[in-house]
C-alpha positions as CSV (number, residue, x, y, z in Angstrom):
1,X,-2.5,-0.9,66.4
2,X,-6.0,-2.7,66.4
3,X,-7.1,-5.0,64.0
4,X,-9.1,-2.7,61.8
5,X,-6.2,-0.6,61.3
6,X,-3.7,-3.1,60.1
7,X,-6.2,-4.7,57.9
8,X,-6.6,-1.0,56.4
9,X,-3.6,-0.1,56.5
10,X,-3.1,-3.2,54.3
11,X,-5.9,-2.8,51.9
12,X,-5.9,0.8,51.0
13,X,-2.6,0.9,49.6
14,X,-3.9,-2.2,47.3
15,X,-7.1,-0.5,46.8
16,X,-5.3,2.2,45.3
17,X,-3.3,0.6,43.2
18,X,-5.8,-1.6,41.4
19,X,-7.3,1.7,40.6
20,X,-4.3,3.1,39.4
21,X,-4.2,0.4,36.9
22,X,-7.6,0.3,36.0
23,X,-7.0,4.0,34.8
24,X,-3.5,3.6,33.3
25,X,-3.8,4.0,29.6
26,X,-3.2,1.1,27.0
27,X,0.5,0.5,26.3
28,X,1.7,2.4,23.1
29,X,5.0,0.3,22.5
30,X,5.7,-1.2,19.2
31,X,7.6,-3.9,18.7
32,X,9.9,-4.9,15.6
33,X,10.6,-8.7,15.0
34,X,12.8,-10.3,11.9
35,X,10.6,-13.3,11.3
36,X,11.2,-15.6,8.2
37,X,12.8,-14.8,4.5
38,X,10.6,-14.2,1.5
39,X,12.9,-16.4,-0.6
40,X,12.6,-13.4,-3.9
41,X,13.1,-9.6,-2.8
42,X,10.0,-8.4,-2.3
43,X,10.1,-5.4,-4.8
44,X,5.7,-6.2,-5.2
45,X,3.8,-7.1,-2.2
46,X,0.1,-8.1,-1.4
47,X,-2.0,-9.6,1.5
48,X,-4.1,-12.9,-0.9
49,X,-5.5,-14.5,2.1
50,X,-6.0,-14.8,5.8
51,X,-2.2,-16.5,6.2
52,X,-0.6,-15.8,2.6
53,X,1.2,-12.7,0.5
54,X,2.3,-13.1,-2.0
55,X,5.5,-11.3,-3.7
56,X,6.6,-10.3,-7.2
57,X,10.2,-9.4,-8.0
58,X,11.8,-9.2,-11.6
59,X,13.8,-12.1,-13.3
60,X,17.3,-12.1,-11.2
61,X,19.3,-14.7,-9.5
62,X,17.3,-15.4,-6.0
63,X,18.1,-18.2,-3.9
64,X,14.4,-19.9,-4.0
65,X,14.2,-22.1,-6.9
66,X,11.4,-23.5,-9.1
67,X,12.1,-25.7,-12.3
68,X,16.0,-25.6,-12.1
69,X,16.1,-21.7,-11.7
70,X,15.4,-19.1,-9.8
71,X,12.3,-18.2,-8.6
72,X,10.5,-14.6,-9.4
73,X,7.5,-15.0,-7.2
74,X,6.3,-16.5,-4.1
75,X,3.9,-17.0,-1.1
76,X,5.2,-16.1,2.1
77,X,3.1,-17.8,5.1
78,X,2.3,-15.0,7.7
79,X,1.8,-17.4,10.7
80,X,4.5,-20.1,9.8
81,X,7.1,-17.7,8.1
82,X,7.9,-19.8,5.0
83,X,8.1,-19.5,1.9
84,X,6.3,-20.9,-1.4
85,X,8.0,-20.9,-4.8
86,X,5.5,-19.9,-7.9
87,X,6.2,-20.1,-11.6
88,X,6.3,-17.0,-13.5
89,X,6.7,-17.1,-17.5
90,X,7.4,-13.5,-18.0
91,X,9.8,-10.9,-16.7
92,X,7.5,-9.2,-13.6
93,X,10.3,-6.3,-13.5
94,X,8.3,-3.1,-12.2
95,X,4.6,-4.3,-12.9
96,X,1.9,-2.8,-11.3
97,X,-1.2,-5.1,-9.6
98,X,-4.6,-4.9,-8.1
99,X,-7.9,-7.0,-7.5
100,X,-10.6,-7.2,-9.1
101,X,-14.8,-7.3,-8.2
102,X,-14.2,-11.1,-7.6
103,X,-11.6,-11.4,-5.9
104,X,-8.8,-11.7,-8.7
105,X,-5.6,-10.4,-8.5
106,X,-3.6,-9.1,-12.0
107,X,0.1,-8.0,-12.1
108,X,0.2,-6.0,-15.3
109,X,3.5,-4.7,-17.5
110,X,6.9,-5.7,-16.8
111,X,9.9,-5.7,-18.9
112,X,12.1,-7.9,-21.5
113,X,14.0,-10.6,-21.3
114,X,16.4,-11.1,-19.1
115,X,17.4,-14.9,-18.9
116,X,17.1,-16.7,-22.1
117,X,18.6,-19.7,-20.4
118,X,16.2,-19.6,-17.9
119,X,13.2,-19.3,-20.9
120,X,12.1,-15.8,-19.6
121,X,9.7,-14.2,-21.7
122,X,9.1,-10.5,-22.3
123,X,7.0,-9.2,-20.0
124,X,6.4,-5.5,-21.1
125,X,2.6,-6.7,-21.9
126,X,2.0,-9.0,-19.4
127,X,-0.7,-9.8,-17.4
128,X,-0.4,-12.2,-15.1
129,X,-3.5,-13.2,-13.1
130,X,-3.7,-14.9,-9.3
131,X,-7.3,-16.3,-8.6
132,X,-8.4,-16.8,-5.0
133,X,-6.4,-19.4,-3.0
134,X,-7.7,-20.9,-0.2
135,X,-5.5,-23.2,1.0
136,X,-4.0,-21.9,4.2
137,X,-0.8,-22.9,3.2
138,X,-1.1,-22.2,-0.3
139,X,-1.2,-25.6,-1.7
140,X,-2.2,-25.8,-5.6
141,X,-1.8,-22.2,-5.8
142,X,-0.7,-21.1,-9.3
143,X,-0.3,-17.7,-11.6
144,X,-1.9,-17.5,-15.2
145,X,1.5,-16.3,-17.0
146,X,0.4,-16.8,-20.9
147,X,1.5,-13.7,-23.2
148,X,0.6,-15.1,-25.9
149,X,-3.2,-15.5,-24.6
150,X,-3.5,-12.9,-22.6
151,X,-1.7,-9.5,-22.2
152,X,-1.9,-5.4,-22.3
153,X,-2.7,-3.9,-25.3
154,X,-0.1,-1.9,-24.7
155,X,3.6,-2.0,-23.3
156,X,3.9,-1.1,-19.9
157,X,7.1,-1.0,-17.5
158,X,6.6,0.8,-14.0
159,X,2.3,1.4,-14.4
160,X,0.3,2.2,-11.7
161,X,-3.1,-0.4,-11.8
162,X,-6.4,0.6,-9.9
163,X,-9.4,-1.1,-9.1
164,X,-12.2,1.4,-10.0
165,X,-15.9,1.8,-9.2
166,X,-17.4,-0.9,-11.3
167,X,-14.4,-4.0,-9.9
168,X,-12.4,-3.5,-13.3
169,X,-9.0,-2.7,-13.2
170,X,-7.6,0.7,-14.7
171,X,-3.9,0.6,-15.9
172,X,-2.6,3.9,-16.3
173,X,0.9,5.3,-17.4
174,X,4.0,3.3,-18.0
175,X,6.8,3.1,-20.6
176,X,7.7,1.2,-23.9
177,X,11.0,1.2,-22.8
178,X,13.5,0.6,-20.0
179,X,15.3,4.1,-18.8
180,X,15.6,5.9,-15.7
181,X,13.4,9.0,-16.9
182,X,10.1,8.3,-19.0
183,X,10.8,9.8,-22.6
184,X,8.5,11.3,-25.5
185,X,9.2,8.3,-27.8
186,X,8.6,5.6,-25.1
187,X,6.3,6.8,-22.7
188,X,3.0,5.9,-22.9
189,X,0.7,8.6,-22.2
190,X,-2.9,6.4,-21.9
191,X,-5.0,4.1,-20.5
192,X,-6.3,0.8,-20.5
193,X,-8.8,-1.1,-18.9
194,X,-9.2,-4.8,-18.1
195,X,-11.2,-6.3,-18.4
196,X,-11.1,-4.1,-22.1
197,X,-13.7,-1.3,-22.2
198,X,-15.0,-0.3,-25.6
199,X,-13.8,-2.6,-27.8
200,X,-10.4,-2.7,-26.0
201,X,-9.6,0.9,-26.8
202,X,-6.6,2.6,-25.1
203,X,-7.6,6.2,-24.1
204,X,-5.1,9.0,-24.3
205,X,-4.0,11.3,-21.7
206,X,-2.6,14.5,-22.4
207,X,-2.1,14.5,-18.6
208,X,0.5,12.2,-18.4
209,X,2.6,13.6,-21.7
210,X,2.5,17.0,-20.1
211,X,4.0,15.7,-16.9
212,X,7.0,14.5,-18.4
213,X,9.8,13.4,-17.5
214,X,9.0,12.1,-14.0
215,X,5.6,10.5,-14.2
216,X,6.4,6.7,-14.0
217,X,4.1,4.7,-11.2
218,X,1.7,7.3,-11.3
219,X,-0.3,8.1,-7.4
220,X,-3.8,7.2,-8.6
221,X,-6.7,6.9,-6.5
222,X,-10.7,5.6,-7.3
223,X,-12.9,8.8,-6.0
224,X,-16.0,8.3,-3.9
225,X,-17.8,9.8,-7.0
226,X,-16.7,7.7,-9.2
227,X,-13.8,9.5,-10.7
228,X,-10.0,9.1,-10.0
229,X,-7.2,11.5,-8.8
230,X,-3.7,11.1,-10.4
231,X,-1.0,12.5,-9.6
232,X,2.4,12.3,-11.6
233,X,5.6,14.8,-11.1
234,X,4.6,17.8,-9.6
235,X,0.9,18.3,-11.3
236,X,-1.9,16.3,-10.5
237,X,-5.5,16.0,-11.9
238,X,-9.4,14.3,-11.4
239,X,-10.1,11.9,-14.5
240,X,-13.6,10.9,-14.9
241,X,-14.1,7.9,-17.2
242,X,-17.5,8.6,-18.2
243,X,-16.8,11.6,-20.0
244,X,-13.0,11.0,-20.7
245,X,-11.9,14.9,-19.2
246,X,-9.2,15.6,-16.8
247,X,-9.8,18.7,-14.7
248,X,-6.4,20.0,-13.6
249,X,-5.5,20.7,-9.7
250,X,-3.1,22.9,-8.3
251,X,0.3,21.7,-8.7
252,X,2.4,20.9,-5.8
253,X,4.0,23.2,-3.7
254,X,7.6,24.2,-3.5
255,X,8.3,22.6,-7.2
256,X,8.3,18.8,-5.3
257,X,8.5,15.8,-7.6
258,X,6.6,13.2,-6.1
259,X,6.6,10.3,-8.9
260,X,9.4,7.7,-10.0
261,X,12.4,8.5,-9.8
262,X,11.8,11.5,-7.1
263,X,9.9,8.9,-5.7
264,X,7.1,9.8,-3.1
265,X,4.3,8.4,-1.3
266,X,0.2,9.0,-1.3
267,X,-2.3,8.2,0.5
268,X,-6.5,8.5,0.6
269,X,-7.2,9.0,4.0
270,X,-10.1,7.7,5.8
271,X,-13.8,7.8,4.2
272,X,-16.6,8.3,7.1
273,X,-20.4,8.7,6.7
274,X,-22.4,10.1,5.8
275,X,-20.2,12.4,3.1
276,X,-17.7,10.0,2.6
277,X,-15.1,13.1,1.6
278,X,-11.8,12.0,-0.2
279,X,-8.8,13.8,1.1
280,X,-5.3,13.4,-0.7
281,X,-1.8,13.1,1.4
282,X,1.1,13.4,-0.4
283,X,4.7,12.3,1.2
284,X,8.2,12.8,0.0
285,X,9.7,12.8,-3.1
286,X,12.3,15.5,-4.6
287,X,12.9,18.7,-5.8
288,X,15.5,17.4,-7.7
289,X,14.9,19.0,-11.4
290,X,13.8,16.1,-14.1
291,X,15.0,18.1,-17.8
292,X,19.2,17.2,-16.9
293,X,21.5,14.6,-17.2
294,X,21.6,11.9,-14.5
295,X,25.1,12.6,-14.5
296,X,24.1,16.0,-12.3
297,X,22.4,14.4,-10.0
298,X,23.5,12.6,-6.5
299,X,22.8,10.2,-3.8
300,X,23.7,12.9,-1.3
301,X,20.6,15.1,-2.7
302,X,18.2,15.7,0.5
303,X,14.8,14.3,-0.3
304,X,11.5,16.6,0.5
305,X,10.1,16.8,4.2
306,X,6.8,18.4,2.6
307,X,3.9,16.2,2.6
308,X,0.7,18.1,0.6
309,X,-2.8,17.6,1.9
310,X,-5.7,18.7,-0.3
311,X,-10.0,17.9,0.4
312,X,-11.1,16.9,-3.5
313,X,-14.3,19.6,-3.0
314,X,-14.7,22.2,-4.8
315,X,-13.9,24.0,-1.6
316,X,-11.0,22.2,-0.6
317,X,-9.3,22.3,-4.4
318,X,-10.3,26.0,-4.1
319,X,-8.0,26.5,-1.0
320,X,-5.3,24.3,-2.7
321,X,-2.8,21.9,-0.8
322,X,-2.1,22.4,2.7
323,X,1.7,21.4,3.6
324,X,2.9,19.9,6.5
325,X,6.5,18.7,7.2
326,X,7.9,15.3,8.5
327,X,10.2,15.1,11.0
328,X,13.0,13.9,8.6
329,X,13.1,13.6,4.3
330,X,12.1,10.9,2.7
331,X,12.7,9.3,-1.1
332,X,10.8,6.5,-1.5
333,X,8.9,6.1,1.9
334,X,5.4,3.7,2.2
335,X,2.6,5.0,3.6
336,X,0.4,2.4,5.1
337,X,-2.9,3.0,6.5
338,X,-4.2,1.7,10.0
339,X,-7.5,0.2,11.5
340,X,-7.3,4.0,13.3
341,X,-7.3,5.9,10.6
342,X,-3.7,7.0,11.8
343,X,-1.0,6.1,8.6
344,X,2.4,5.6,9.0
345,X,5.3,6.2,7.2
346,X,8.2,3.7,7.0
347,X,11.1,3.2,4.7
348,X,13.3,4.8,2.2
349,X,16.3,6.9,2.5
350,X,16.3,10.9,3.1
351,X,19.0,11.1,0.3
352,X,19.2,10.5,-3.5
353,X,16.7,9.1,-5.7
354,X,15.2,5.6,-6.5
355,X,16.5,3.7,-8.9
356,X,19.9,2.4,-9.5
357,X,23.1,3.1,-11.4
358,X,22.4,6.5,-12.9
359,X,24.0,8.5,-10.2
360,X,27.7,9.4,-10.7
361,X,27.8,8.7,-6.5
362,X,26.4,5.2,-6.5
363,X,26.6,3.6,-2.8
364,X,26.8,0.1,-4.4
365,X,24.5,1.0,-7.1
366,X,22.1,2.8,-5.0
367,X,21.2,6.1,-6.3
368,X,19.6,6.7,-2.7
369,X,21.5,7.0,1.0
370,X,21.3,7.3,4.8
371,X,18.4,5.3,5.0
372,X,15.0,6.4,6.7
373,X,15.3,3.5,10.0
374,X,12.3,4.7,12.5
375,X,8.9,5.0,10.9
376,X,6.6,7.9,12.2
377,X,2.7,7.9,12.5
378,X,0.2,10.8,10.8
379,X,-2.1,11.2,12.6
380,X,-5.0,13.3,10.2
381,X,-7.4,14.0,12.7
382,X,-4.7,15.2,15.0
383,X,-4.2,19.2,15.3
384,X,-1.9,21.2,12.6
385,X,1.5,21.2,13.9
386,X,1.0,17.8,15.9
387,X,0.3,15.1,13.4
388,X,3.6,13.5,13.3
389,X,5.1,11.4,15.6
390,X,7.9,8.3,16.6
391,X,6.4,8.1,20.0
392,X,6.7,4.1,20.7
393,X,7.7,3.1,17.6
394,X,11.0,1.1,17.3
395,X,14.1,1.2,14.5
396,X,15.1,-0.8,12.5
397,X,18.9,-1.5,11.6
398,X,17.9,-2.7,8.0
399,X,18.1,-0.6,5.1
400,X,14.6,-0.1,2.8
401,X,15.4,1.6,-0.2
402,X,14.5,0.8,-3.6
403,X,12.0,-2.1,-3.9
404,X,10.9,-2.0,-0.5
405,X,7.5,-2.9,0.0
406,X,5.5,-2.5,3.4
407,X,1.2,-3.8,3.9
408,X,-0.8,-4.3,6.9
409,X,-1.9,-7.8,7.5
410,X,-4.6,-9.9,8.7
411,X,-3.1,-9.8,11.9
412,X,-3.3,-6.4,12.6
413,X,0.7,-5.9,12.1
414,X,2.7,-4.7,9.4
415,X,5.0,-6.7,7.2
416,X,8.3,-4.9,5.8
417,X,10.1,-6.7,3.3
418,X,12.2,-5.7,0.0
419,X,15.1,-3.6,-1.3
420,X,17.2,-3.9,-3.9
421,X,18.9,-1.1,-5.5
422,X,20.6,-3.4,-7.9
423,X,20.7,-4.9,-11.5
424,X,20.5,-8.8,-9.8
425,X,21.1,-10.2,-6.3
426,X,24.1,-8.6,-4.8
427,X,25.9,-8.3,-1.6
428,X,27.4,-5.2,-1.5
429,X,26.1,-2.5,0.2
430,X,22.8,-2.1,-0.4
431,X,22.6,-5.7,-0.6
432,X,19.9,-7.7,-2.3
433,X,17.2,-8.0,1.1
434,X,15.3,-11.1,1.7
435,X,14.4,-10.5,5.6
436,X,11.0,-9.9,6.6
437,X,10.2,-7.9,9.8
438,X,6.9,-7.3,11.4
439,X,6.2,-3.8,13.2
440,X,3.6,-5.1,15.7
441,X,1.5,-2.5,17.7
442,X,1.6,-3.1,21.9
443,X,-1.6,-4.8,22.1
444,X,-1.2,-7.8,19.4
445,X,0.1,-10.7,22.3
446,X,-2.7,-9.1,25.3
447,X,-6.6,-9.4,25.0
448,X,-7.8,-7.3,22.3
449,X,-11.2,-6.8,20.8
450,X,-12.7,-9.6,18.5
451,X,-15.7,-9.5,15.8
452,X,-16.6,-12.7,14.4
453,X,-19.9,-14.2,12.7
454,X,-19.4,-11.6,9.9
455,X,-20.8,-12.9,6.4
456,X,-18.9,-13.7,3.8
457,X,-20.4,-11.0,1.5
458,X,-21.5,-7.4,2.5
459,X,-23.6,-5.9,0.0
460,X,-23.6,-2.3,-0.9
461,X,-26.4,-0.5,1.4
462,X,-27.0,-3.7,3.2
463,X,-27.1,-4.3,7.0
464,X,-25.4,-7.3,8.6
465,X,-24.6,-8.4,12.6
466,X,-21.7,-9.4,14.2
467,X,-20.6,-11.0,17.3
468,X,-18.1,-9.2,19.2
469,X,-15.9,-9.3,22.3
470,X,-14.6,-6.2,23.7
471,X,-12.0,-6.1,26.7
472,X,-12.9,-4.9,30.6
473,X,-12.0,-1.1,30.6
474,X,-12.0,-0.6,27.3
475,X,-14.3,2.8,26.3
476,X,-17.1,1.5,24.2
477,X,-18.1,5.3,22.8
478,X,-15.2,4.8,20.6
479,X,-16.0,1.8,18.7
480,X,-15.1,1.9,14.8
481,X,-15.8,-0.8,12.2
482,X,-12.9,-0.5,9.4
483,X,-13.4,-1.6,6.4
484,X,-10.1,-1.8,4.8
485,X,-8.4,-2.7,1.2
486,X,-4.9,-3.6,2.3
487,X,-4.1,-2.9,-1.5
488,X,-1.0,-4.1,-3.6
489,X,2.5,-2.4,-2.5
490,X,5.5,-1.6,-4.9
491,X,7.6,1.4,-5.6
492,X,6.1,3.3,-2.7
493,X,2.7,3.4,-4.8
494,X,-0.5,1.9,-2.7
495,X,-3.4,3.3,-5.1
496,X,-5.7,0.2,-4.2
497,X,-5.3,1.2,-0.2
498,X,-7.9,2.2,1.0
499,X,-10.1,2.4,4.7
500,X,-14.0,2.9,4.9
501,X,-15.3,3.7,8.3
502,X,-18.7,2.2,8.4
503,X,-22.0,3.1,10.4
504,X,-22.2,1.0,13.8
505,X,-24.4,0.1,16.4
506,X,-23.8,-2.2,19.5
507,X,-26.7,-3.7,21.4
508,X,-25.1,-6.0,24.0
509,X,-22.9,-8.4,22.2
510,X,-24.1,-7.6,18.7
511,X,-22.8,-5.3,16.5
512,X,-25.2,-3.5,13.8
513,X,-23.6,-3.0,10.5
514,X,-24.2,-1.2,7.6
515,X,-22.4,-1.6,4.6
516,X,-20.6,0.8,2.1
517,X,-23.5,2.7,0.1
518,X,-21.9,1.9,-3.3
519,X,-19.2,1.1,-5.8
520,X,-17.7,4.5,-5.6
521,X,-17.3,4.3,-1.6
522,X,-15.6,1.2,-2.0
523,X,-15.1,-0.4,-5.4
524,X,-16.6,-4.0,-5.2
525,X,-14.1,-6.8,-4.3
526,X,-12.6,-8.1,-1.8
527,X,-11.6,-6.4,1.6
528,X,-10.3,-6.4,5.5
529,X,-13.6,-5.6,8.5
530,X,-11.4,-4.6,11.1
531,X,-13.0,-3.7,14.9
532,X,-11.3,-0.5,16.9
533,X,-11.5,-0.2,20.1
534,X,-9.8,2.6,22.1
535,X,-7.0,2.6,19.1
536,X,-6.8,-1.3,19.5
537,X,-8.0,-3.3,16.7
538,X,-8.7,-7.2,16.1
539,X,-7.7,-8.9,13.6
540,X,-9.0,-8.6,10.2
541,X,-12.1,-10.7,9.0
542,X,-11.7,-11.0,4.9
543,X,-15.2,-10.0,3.4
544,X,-16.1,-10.0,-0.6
545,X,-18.0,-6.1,-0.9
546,X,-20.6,-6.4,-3.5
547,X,-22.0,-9.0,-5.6
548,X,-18.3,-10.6,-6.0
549,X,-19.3,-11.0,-9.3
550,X,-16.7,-10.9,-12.1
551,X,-16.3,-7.2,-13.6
552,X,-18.2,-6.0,-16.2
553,X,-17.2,-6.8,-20.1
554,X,-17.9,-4.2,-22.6
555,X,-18.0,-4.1,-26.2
């Protein structure tokens, strides 16, 4: 054989293999990693800086301590996997939380006391308030905890809180009193504002009393338009706060409950120029009936496969909700949005209800079973029929059921933490869960696209650059800029969630920005700029939208 043929005979069969990979799509496995304990169970959960969450639970007997107790909150430190105790003066049991315009966090309601002893104290009003921390390791990080200086105006245990088009936070629902269903003596059918709006008035909601008796942790999200969508047992409504008038929507189909204790999940999937149209998902929940005695009920009930998709136009609410069907049930599930617009769905059991001790068939004191292991993406842009899928996602062997929480990070992963379907800590099955794990997608450890240079404030309407880097092979017609409110997690609710795609132009190295048109597209505060690739994404660069001004005070 001559020369030339052996070299060829050599080189083609390389050749054609480094074209091979050259074409060979990205990877699409998941991984799943236990990494670090959170210390409290994480039954609240949110994202407070680049390297910190930070987690509420209720007054119970953790193993972090803080002033010769136990601790009720704490930081957990995403790169170093510790844990932070923080001091807490009032019982956090089943608040609700968001941000506000300047970057404030509030946990709002809770319930009594629990721990005299331990000099507890009721938490039913509270309001509990984090300011911006930025010490990487949390260092002098502290929560406001006063009641007797600053709380609700109302009681509220298991309230959904909302950051709404001006930066000020909207608490809505609740009840006076502890119970497994919301009553017409206790529940409180308004809501509140803070900071207070007209004087501190609490507006009434003949919304909320009519969807009694499963309406606590109402699904509430801030419209593009300004107005907000609730949704609480199987109804479900557009409030606008100018004009204090709900405008009822269809209710949901199939008679599902979808709200605490037939506890579901909602989502607002993706905004995208130049309409910005809000679209409702719906996961989960029961058809379990909410008029009969606990006592009928069981952890062997199969949750609800439906989730209910409506477009909030007149168009859309015209044609009503458009169902779908997961590939298993699911009570209590998260659904946490993606850089991709893609959400997925992790969590909860496919029996029973949340809560615990009410069912005659307790598994501990779970009223929930067979846990939900393998989480499955939704994919909205995808064709009816093919939205769901488990395609490279791993299982997990640890049970999330009642106060589970689940966010996206900073890093581009998401953290899983929570659940426990018990009055305190406990070890019986479903014990009292401390373990954190991290569902990381396949490109997190290889090169992956980075944006930096990004200002520290992106104004509404305004137009900023950025550096970025984008990986060999990579297809740069699919470049998206994601502008993301990781939100505050607990009880499957994640109204403050929310994704912007926003207008983008490259030009070499620089990216061309332009920001969210207003208040309503993204209410002002703080959020995640997130560059996608080819379904790859970098991590997230914190950003304050709008003025980051404090919200507005009314008289």
């Amino acid at each position: 054989m001559s020369p030339l043929l052996q070299l060829l005979r050599v080189c083609v069969p390389l050749l054609a293999a480094l074209l091979a990979r050259a074409a060979r799509p990205l990877p699409t496995q998941w991984t799943l990693a236990q990494q670090g304990t959170t210390g409290v169970s994480a039954m609240q959960l949110a994202i407070v800086s680049p390297t910190l969450a930070i987690i509420f639970d209720k007054v119970e007997a953790n193993p972090l301590q803080i002033g010769n107790h136990s601790a009720w909150a704490a930081l957990f430190n995403l790169e170093t996997f510790t844990t932070t105790a923080l001091s807490l003066t009032s019982n956090s049991f089943c608040a609700g939380g968001t941000f506000l315009s300047n970057g404030t966090l509030i946990d709002v309601g809770g319930n009594g006391v629990v721990s005299p002893q331990d000099e507890d104290t009721n938490g039913f009003q509270g309001l509990r308030i984090f300011e911006p921390c930025n010490d990487p390791n949390g260092a002098g990080c502290t929560v406001f905890d006063n009641p007797t200086t600053l709380k609700l105006a109302k009681s509220r245990w298991y309230p959904t809180a909302l950051r709404i088009s001006d930066g000020s936070a909207m608490v809505i629902g609740g009840t006076a009193a502890g119970g497994f269903l919301n009553t017409a003596g206790a529940g409180q059918f308004s809501y509140e504002f803070f900071p207070p709006k007209n004087g501190g008035a609490v507006v009434a909601s003949p919304f909320l009393q009519d969807t009694l008796f499963a309406n606590l942790f109402p699904i509430a999200f801030s419209l593009p338009d300004g107005t907000v969508f609730i949704a609480a047992n199987t109804a479900s409504m557009i409030y606008n706060i100018q004009t204090n008038t709900e405008t009822r929507l269809p209710p949901f189909p199939n008679g599902v409950r979808v709200t605490y204790p037939m506890t579901g999940t909602g989502v607002l999937l993706p905004l995208s120029p130049p309409n910005y149209t809000p679209e409702v998902l719906i996961c989960g929940g029961s058809t379990a009936s909410d008029t009969v005695s606990p006592s009928t009920l069981s952890s062997q009930m199969p949750a609800s496969a439906q989730c209910a998709r409506m477009t909030l136009t007149s168009a859309g609410i015209a044609a009503g909700w458009a169902v779908e069907q997961m590939p298993q049930p699911r009570i209590m599930p998260e659904g946490v949005m993606l850089p991709d617009g893609r959400v997925l769905i992790i969590n909860g059991g496919t029996t029973g209800v949340a809560g615990y001790g009410n069912v005659p068939n307790q598994i501990g004191q779970s009223n929930a079973d067979n846990p939900a292991f393998t989480p499955v993406f939704y994919t909205p842009t995808a064709a009816t029929g093919s939205r769901f899928s488990s395609a490279g996602l791993p299982t997990s062997n640890i049970p999330r059921l009642y106060h589970s929480t689940a966010t996206l990070t900073p890093l581009g992963n998401v953290m899983v933490a929570g659940s426990n379907p018990n009055v305190d800590f406990s070890t019986r099955k479903y014990p009292t869960e401390y373990r954190v794990e991290f569902f990381s997608p396949p490109f997190i450890t290889t090169t992956r696209p980075v944006i930096s240079g990004l200002p520290g404030q992106i104004g509404f309407g305004s137009t900023i650059t950025a550096t970025v880097a984008i990986p060999a092979g990579l297809d740069l017609t699919t470049i998206q800029v994601s502008l993301m409110d990781l939100g505050f997690a607990t009880h499957a609710t994640h109204s403050q969630g929310r994704l912007v795609f926003l207008t983008s132009t490259l030009s070499g190295t620089t990216l061309t920005i332009h920001g969210p048109p207003n208040g309503g597209v993204y209410p002002p505060g703080p959020g995640w700029v997130f560059l996608v690739v080819q379904g790859a994404w970098s991590t997230g660069t914190r950003v304050m939208v709008g003025s980051g001004g404090s919200p507005p005070v009314s008289s």
